[in-house]
C-alpha positions in Angstrom: -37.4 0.2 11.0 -36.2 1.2 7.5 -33.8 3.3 6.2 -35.8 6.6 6.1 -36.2 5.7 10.2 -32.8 5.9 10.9 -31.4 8.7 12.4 -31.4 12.0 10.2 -27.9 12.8 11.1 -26.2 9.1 9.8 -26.8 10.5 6.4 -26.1 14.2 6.4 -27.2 16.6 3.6 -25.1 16.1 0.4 -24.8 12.2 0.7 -27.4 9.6 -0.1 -27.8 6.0 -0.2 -26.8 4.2 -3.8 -29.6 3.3 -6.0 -31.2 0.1 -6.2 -29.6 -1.0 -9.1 -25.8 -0.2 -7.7 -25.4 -3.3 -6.2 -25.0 -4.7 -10.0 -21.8 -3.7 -9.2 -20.8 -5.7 -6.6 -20.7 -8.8 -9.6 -16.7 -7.4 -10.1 -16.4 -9.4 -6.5 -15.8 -12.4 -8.8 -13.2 -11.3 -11.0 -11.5 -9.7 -7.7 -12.1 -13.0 -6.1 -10.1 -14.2 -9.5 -7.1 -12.0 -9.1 -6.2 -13.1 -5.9 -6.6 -16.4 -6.5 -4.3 -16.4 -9.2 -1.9 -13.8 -7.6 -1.7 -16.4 -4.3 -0.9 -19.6 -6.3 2.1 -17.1 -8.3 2.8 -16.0 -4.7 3.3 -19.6 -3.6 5.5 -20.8 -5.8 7.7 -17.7 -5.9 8.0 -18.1 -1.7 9.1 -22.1 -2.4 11.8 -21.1 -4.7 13.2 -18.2 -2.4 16.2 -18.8 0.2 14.8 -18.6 3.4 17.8 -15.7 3.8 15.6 -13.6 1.3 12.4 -13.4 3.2 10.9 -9.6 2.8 12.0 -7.2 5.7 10.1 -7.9 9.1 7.9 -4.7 9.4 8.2 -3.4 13.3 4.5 -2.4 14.4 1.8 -5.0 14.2 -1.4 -5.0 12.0 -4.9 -5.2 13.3 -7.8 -6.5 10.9 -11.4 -5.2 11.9 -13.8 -6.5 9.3 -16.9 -4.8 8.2 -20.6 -4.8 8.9 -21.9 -8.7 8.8 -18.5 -10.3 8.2 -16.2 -11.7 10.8 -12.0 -12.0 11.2 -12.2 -14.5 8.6 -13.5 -12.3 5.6 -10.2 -10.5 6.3 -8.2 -13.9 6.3 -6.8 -13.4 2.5 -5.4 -9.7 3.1 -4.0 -11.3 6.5 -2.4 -13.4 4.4 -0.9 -11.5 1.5 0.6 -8.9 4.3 2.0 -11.5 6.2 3.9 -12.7 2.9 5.1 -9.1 2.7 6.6 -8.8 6.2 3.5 -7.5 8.3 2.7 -9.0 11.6 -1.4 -9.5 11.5 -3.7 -9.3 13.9 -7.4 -10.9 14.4 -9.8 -8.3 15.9 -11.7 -11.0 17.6 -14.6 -10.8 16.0 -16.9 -13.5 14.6 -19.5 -11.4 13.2 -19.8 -7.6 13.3 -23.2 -7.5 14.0 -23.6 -5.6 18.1 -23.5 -2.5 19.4 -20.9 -0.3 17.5 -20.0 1.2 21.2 -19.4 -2.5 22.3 -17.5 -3.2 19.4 -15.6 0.0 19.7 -14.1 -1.3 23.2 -14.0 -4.6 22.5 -11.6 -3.1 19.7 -9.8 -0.6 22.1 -8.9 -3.8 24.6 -7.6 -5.7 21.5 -5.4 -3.1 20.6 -4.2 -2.9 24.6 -3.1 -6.6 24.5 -1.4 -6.2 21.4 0.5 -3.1 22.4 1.4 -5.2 25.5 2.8 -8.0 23.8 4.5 -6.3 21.0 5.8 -3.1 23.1 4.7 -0.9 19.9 1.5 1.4 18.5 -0.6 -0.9 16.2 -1.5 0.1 12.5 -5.5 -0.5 12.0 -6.9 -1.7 8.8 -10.7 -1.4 8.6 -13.1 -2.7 6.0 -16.2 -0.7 5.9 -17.8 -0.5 9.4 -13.9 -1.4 10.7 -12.5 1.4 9.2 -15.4 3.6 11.2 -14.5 1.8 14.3 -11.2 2.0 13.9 -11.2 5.8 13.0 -12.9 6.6 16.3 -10.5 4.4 18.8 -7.6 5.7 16.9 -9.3 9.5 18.1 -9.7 8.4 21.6 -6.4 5.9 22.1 -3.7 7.5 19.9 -1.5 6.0 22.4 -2.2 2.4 20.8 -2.7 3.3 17.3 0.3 4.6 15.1 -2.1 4.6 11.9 -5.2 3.3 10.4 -6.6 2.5 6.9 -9.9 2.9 6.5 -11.5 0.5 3.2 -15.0 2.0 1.9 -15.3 3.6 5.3 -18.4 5.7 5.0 -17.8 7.9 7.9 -19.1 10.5 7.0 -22.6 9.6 6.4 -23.0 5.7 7.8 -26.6 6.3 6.6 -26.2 6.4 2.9 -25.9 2.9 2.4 -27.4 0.6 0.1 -31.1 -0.4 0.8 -30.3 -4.0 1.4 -28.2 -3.2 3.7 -30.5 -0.8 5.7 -33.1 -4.3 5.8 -30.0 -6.2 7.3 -29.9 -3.7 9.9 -33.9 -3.7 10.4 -33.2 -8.1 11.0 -31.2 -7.6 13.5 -33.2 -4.9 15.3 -36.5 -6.8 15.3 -33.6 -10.1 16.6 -33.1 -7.7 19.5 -36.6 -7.0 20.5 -37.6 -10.5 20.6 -34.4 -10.8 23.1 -31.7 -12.6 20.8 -28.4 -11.0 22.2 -25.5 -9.0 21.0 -27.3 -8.0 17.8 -27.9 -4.2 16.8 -30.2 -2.2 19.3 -32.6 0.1 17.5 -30.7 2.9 20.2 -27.3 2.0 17.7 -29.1 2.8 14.5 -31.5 6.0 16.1 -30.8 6.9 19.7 -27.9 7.9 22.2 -25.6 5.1 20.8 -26.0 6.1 17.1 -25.3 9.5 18.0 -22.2 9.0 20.1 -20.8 6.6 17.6 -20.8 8.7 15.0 -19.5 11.6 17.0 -16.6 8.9 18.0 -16.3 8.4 14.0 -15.7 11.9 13.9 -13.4 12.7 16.3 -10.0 14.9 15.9 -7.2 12.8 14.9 -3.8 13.4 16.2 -1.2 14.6 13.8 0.8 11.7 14.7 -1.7 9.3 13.7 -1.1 8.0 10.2 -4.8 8.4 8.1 -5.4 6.4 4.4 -8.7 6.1 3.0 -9.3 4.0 0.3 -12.9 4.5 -1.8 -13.9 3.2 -4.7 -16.1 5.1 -7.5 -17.3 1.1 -8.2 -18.7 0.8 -4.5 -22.4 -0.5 -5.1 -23.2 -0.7 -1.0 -22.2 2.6 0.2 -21.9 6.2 -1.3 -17.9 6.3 -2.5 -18.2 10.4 -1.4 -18.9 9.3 2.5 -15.5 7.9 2.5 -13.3 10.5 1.7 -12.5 11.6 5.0 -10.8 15.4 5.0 -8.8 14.2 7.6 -7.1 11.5 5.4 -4.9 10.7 2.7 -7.1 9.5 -0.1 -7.0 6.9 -2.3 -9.0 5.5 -4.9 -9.1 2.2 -6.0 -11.5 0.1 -8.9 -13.4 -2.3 -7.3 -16.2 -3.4 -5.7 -17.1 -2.8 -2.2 -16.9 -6.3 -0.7 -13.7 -7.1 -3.6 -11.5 -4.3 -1.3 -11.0 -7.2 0.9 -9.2 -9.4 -1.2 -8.8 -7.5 -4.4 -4.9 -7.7 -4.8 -4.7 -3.8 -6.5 -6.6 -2.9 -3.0 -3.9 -5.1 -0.7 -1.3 -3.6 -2.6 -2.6 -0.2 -1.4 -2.9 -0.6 2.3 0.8 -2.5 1.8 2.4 0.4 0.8 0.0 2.5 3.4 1.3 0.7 6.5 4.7 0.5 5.7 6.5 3.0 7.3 9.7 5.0 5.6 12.0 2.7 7.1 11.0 -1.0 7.8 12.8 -2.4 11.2 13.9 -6.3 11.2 12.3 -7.6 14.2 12.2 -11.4 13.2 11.3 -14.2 10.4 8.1 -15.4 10.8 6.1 -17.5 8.6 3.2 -18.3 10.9 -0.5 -18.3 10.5 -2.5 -15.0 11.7 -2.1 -14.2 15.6 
């Protein structure tokens, strides 16, 4: 299977895939990596010299963290972080590597957010990194009940199709993995069939009014096609930096910061522990 296989409606007309030599571009992941290095050694120091009685304002709702196509919780782990510092409670999504059945993923996703709700007795905020933010975009449709507001990071939901050609040949891996019976890998039905179709159709569902929408895209992105992200439905927002850099980048965190924080932050509690 290659990318011109794939279903015909994953990259509708007016969207393509980003040339060959785009992913040149994706080299800015280092000086993003850079930034937040630097940013988080500042951070620490300022947090050791703060009274504990100055600690930012406990945001209310919880944060859930869905990382993106091939990447696991941990790829979000430095966001996690940062928000944390700022007051947000964060969430893993439970996933080691986003690599199955998009549907499966989807309600894997949709029972996360259930136990969460439960414990916290509040709608959850969704950030999503690529694939993530599509997920998220499409439980957020279904469960509004659950989600208060997602951010969606080079989220090509409106063509998952036009994506960079090496990522199209990671897709055709795990395909061939599935046919010779490895398990909870990428069906060619998610990239072609029934479950391609109705995942995308989840992707783009009718979001509630009441469901908070920010989607941040990046003119820089080397993997997907920046257009495919800028979702009619949302509030966009465009940021310079690479497509894997969004998850770290600190110009990017600083984004979905002001994103999930609501008009007026609630004190709930101090907390200075590690990711839930």
């Amino acid at each position: 299977m290659t990318q011109r296989t794939m279903a015909a409606f994953l990259t509708p007309e007016g969207f393509s895939q980003p040339s060959v030599g785009a992913v040149l571009r994706e080299g800015s992941v280092l000086t993003e990596a850079g930034r937040y290095a630097v940013q988080a050694l500042g951070a620490r120091g300022a947090r050791r010299r703060t009274p504990y009685g100055s600690l930012p304002v406990r945001v209310a709702e919880p944060v859930l963290l869905v990382p993106g196509f091939l990447a696991g919780d941990s790829s979000l782990g430095p966001m996690s972080r940062s928000l944390r510092h700022q007051g947000f409670r964060t969430y893993r999504a439970d996933i080691r590597a986003n690599v199955g059945c998009t549907l499966a993923a989807a309600t894997q996703l949709e029972q996360r957010l259930e136990e969460i709700t439960q414990r916290r007795g509040s709608r959850v905020r969704i950030v999503g990194h690529s694939l993530g933010g599509m997920l998220a975009r499409g439980v957020a449709a279904r469960r509004p009940d659950l989600v208060a507001g997602i951010v969606t990071m080079g989220s090509p939901m409106l063509a998952p199709g036009a994506h960079h050609s090496s990522l199209a040949r990671s897709v055709d891996l795990l395909v061939r993995l599935n046919r010779a019976g490895v398990r909870n890998v990428m069906a060619e039905d998610c990239v072609a069939g029934n479950c391609a179709l109705e995942s995308f159709t989840q992707a783009r569902a009718t979001l509630p009014g009441d469901v908070d929408f920010t989607a941040i895209y990046s003119r820089r992105d080397g993997i997907v096609d920046w257009r495919a992200c800028i979702d009619p439905a949302a509030r966009a927002v465009e940021v310079r930096s690479s497509h894997v850099g969004m998850a770290f980048d600190p110009a990017v965190i600083a984004v979905v910061s002001a994103a999930l924080r609501p008009v007026a932050a609630s004190v709930v509690e101090v907390d200075r522990g590690e990711i839930a």
